[in-house]
Each structure stands twice: as C-alpha cells, then as structure tokens.
N, C-alpha and C positions, 0 to 999 in steps of 0.2 A: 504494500500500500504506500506507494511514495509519498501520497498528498501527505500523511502521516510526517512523516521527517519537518517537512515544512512548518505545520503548523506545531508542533512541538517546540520547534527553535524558537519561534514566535512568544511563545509561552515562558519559555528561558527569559529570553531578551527584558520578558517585562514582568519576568519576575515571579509572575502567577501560578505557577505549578499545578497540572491534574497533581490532587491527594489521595492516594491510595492507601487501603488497608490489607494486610493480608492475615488469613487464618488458615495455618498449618506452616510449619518450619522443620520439615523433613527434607529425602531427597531434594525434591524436587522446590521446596519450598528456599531452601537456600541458595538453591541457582537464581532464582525470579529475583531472590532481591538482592543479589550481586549486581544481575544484571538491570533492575532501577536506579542502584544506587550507584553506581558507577559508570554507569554505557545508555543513559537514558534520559537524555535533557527535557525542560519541560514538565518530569513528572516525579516525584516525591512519595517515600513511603513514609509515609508518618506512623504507623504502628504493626506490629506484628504478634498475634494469639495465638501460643502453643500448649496446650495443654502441661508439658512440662517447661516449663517457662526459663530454663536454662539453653534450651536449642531457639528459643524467638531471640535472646539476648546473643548467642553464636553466632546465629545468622546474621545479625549485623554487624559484628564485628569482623566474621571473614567475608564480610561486606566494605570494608573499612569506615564503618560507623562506629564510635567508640562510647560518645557522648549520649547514654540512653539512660533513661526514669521509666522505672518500674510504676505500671498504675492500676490501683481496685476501682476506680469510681469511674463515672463520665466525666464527670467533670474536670476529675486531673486529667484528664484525655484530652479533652476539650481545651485545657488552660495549655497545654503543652502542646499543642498543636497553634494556637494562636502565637504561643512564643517560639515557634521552629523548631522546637523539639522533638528528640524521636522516643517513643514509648513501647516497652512491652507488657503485657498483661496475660491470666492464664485464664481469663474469661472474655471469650471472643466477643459475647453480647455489649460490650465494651462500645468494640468498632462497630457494630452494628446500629447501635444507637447515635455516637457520638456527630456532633457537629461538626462541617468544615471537613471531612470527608466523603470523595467524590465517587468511591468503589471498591467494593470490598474485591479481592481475589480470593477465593474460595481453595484450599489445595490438601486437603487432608484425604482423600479418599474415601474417607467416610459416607456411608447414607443417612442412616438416624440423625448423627449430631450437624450432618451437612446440609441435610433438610432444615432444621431449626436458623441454621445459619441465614440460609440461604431465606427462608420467609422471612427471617425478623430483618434483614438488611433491604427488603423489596418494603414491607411496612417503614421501613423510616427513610425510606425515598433513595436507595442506593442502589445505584446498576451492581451486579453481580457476572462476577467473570469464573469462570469453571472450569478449574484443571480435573473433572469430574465426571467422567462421560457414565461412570457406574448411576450416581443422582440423577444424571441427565436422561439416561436409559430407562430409568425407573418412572420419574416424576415430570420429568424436564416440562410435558405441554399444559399441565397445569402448574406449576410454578410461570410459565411464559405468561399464561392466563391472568394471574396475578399481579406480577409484571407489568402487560399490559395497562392493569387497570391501576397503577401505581404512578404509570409514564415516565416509567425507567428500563434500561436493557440487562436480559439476563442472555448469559453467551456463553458458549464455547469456546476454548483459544485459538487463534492464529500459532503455531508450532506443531500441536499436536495433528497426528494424522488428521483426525475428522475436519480440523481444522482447513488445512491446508486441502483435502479435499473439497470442502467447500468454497475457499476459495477458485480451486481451479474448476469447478462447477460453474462458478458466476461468469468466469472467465468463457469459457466452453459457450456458454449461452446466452453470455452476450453478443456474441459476432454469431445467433442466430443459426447456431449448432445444435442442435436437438441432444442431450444430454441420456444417454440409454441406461449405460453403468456406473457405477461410480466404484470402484474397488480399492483396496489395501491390499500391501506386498509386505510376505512375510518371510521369516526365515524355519523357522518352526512352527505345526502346530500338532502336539498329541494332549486330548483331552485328558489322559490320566498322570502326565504331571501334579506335582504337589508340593507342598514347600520345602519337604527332605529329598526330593530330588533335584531342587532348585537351588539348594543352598550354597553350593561351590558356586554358582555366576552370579548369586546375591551380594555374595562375600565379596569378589572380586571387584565388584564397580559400587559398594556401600548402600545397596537396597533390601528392604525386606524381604524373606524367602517365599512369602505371599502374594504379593504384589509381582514378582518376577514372575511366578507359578500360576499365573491368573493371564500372562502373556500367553505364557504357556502351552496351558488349556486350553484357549480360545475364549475365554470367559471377555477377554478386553478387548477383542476384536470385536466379539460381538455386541457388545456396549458399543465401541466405536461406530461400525455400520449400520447398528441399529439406529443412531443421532443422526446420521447423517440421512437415512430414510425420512427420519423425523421430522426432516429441514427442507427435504425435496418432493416428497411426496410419494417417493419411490418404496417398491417393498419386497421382499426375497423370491426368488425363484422356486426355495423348498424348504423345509425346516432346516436351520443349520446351515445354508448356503450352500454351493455347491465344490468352494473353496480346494479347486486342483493342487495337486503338485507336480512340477516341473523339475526335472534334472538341475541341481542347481548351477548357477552361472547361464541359464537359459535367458535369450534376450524377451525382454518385454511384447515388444511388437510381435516376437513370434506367437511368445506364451499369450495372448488375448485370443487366436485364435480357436482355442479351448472356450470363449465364452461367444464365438459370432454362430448367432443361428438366426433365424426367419422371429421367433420371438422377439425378440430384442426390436426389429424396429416398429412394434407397437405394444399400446401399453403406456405407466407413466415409469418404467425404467427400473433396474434391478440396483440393489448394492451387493457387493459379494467380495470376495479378496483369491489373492493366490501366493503359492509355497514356493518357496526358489528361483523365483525368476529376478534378473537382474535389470537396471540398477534399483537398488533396495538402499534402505528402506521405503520407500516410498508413497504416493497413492495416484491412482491414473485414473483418467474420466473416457469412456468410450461414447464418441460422437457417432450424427450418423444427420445428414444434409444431401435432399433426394433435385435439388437444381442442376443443372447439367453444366450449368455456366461456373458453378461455384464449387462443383466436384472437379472440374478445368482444373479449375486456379487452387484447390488443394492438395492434386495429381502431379502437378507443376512446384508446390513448395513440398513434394515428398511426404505427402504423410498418406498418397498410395491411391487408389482407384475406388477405392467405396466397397461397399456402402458406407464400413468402420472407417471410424479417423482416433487414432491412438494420441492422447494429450496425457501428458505425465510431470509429477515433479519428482526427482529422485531422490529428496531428504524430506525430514521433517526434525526441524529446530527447538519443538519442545521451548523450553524457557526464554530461549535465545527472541522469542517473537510475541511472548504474552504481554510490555508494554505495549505492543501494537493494536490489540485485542483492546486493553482499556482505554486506549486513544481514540481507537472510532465508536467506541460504546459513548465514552463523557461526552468527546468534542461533538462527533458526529450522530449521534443516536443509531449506528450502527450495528449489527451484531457480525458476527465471525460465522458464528454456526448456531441457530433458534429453532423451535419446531415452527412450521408452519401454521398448527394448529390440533387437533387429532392425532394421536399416536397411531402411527402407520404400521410398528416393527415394535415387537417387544421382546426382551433376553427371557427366557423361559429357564429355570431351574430343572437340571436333567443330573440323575447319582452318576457319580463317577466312579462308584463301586457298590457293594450289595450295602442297602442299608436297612438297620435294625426298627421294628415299634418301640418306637420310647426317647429314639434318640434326639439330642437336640443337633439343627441341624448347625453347622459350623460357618466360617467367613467365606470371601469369594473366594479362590485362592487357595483354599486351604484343601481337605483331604474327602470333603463330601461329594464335593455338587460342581458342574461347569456348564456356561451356560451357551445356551444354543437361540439364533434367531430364529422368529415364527412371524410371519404376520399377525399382525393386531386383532385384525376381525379373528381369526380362525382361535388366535390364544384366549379370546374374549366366550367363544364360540365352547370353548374344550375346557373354561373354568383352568386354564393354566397358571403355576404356580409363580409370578416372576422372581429373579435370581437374585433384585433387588430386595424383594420381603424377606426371603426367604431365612438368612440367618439368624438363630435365636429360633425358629419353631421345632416343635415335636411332632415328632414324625406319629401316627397313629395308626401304622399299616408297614410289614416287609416292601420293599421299594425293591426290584433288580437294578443291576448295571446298565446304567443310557436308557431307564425309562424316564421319562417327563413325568415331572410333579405335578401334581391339581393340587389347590387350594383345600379340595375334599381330602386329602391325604397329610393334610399337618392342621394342627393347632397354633393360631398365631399370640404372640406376646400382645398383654393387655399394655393398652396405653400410647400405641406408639404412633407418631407422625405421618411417618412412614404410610402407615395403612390408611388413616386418616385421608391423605394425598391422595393414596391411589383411591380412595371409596371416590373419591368428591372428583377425579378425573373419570373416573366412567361414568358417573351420573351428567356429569357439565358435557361432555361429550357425544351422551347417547343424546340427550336434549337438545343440545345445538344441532345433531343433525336430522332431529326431527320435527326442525325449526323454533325451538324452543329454546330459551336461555333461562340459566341461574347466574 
C-alpha cells in the first residue's frame, strides 16, 4: 500500500502519531512492536497487555524503549499517554477503555479472552486489528456486525497469508479479472501432528509447541482460508479442501494445474491451498477473463492462453506489514481482510485420534482435534461442532479418528462468550437473510 508511507511521514512531520495499543507480547507480539517502534514513523505504541507483565515490559525494551510505567487504572493510562509515555499493564481492558488510543492490535491467539478483547475495544470506539484468524474463523462476521454499528474497522493483517491474499484478491479484481481461487502454499500438512512432535522446530525458532503443531495439522490453514472465504464470498470445493501435494520444489504455474477444471469458471470461487510447490511461502489468486482482446494482451505479458491466469506473491511478512494494516484501518477506514457479511466457511472440529466419553476436549494444536473446512450452510445444516468452541467441552459419546464433531456430541462450558457470539451470529444471520434484522 504505498499511499500508506506517504501519509504516515505526514503524521511524523507534524507530530500527531496513529496511537496504538497492543494485547499479547509473545512470538509474535514482540516482533510488531520492534517493528512500531523502530521502523515505523507516524505511528506510536503507547501501551502493551500481557498477561505476564514481564514479557509486555521485554518487548519494549528489545524494542529499545527503556522509559516504561507500569499501570492498574485508566486513568494512569490515560495520564501517561497524554505525557508521551509508554505503559505496561497485565489487564488488557486497560487499553480497551483508555482515551487517546486509536487501535488496539489484538495478538495473543487466544479465542475466549480475545473475544472479550476484541468487543470491549469495538464498545469504546477502537478499530481492532487481528493477528487472529482462529477469532476471526470463529466469530469474525458478527464481531464485523458490531463493528459496523460502532463505525470502527475490525481486520485482519496485511503480512499474514490471509492477508496478503486479500490483498492480491483486490489487486486481481481490480483490473476486472474475475477472481476463481484464492489459495495458500504450504510446506507440510499431516493432520496428526501435535505438540510432542512439534517440539524440536518450536524450540529452534522460540515458539510454542502448539501453535507450530496447529500449522501442522492444518488447523491454521484452515482458519486462514476459511477468513478469506469470509471476505470474498467464496467457499470450498469439499470438506477439508482438496489441498494437493506436489513433488517438492514443483513450480507454481505448473502445480495450479491440479486445480483448473470446467468448475472453477462458474460459481463465486473456491479457496483451497497446496503442498510443495514453489516459490513458498506464499499465496496465489487464480484468474480467469473470457475477452479475447484482453486474453491478447495477457498471452502477450506471459501469464499464458486462458482460461487461468496465475497471480502470486511468494512471501508473506507476518509483522514486518501489521503497521500497515492499522494505517489504513485509523487513516483510511480501510480493512486488510473483513467478512463481507454471513459466514461463508467454517473450521469444523474433527478427532485427531480415538477419543474417550468424559473427556475434556483440549486447545487447537494440541493432541485432540484438527480442524477441517466445511461450508457454512452445510456445517449449519449437520449441527457441526466449530474448532473455535470446541476447547474446554466434554465429550459425551466415543468419537473415532477424523470423524466430525456435532455440537450433539459435547457438552459446552457455562458462561462463555465464545458461545454467546456464535448463538447471536446464526440468529443475526439466519434473519438478515430472511430479510429481517436484529
């Protein structure tokens, strides 16, 4: 987004700084605010919320922010923000509330407590940005609904794959390219990974053995693809995608035509991903433009005869790109990656091994469950269990290996948000398209 650099320098110049907040100082969270606070003019972190409140105060420091006050209240939030100060706190509702704050980044991974986040910062008038595509997957089109009616942006990041798929979606369809697929490149995917098999490439690059092992599985692809369904209107080919694998080091342009059939060019379009093809990491958008004059002149810049036209970015920057994301959220009222509206694609909870009556079920990631894409209507249709609720319930039935969960097969925990969301997005949902609003 070039405009972006511009208007940020602008913001330098005179001083005014987008104010940003973030909650979670893990991985991932200590990259974002190296790179705010050092490589990102224009824009300001004024507070950071970690639960253990010695990694928010790290993170600034291998930030080279040194000068940081600890705060329990708004108000010392508030005061220390109006005096240029930077604050940590080990209660994110802090930033949520406090004044003079233009957007929370949201980065814990979490669903329950990321939910709470995420409403209370849309209640007190703050765009919300999502290093979260598990929330997003879950909840994202009624939080967007909420959102909405607040007239603030809730997003996805620019870095992250969904992201940068999105982007090159916009891109694809602006110049009047009809947009088919939208996919992700992978290098692995076996759904029976888990965090003890994870643990040596966790160790190596300083991530959780959960979190890697939820790559893994396929659990975070499908979150991924699922968001971007969310944002396009697009929705899978079959349960689980149909996600190939290629020899690796296989070129891209080849490997797509694993996905070109007569389907594809009707319809509102698939998301789906593939194994080993190169250059990776990436995510690529499958075109298709039936003009004869403009199939010429795409014949002519090499990207081949038709129907398909292959558009690709071969990385995805992750951190390196999330102040961009709350640049065109504050400045522009822009999002990166939003639903459109109605949940298109939902991650469905599927066992990952044989599981017990009684058991509680466990985190993404971890050693029960991995999730699998379904279309909305049909998961709606089948009472399916999403992967999103699903941690914390009791199982009340033998479950086999790679069956799909229903909602009729666990008992869910009393009280949670979580559920709350998803009751009040299928009722807002089923009403709106029966012409009715709540």
């Amino acid at each position: 987004m070039i405009i972006i650099d511009t208007a940020l320098s602008k913001l330098e110049e005179k001083n005014t700084p987008i104010k940003v907040a973030m909650v979670g100082a893990g991985f991932m969270g200590k990259a974002i605010a190296l790179q705010i606070c050092k490589y990102t003019p224009g824009m300001k972190l004024v507070a950071i919320s970690n639960h253990h409140i010695d990694k928010a105060r790290q993170a600034y420091l291998d930030a080279g922010v040194e000068e940081i006050s600890e705060v329990s209240f708004t108000v010392q939030l508030e005061d220390n923000i109006r005096n240029d100060q930077f604050s940590i706190t080990d209660n994110a509702m802090l930033l949520c509330e406090a004044e003079g704050i233009d957007a929370i980044i949201e980065v814990t991974g979490a669903i329950e407590f990321s939910a709470h986040v995420a409403m209370h910062a849309i209640e007190n008038g703050k765009h919300v940005i999502l290093m979260n595509a598990e929330l997003d997957g879950t909840v994202g089109p009624i939080l967007k609904y909420y959102a909405d009616k607040a007239g603030v942006v809730i997003t996805n990041a620019d870095g992250d794959q969904p992201g940068v798929t999105m982007n090159l979606y916009r891109f694809v369809k602006g110049m009047g390219i009809k947009p088919v697929l939208c996919g992700n490149m992978k290098g692995l995917h076996d759904p029976y990974r888990n965090p003890t098999t994870q643990e040596g490439f966790a160790k190596k690059w300083g991530q959780k053995p959960a979190m890697v092992s939820s790559f893994a599985d396929g659990s975070k692809i499908s979150f991924e693809q699922a968001i971007i369904a969310n944002g396009t209107g697009m929705g899978v080919s079959k349960r689980g995608m149909t996600g190939p694998s290629v020899p690796p080091g296989t070129p891209l342009a080849d490997a797509i035509k694993l996905f070109a059939s007569e389907d594809l060019l009707n319809g509102p379009g698939v998301v789906d991903y593939i194994v080993g093809a190169e250059p990776g990491p990436g995510v690529f958008v499958i075109g298709t433009q039936d003009h004869p004059v403009q199939q010429h002149y795409l014949n002519l810049y090499k990207l081949g005869e038709g129907p398909f036209y292959l558009y690709y970015t071969p990385y995805h920057l992750c951190h390196f790109e999330v102040p961009t994301t709350v640049a065109r959220a504050v400045l522009f009222h822009d999002a990166a990656l939003t639903p459109l509206g109605k949940p298109y694609v939902e991650v469905v909870a599927t066992a990952k091994t044989d599981l017990k009556a009684g058991s509680i079920i466990d985190g993404i990631g971890h050693y029960m469950t991995y999730g699998l894409c379904e279309n909305a209507d049909i998961a709606q249709q089948e009472n399916l269990l999403p992967l999103g609720v699903a941690e914390d319930c009791i199982l009340k039935r033998d479950i086999p290996k790679d069956q799909v969960l229903t909602y009729d097969d666990v008992i869910l925990p009393e009280g949670r948000l979580i559920d709350k969301l998803r009751t009040e997005q299928v009722a807002h949902f089923a009403m709106h398209n029966s012409g009715l609003l709540i």
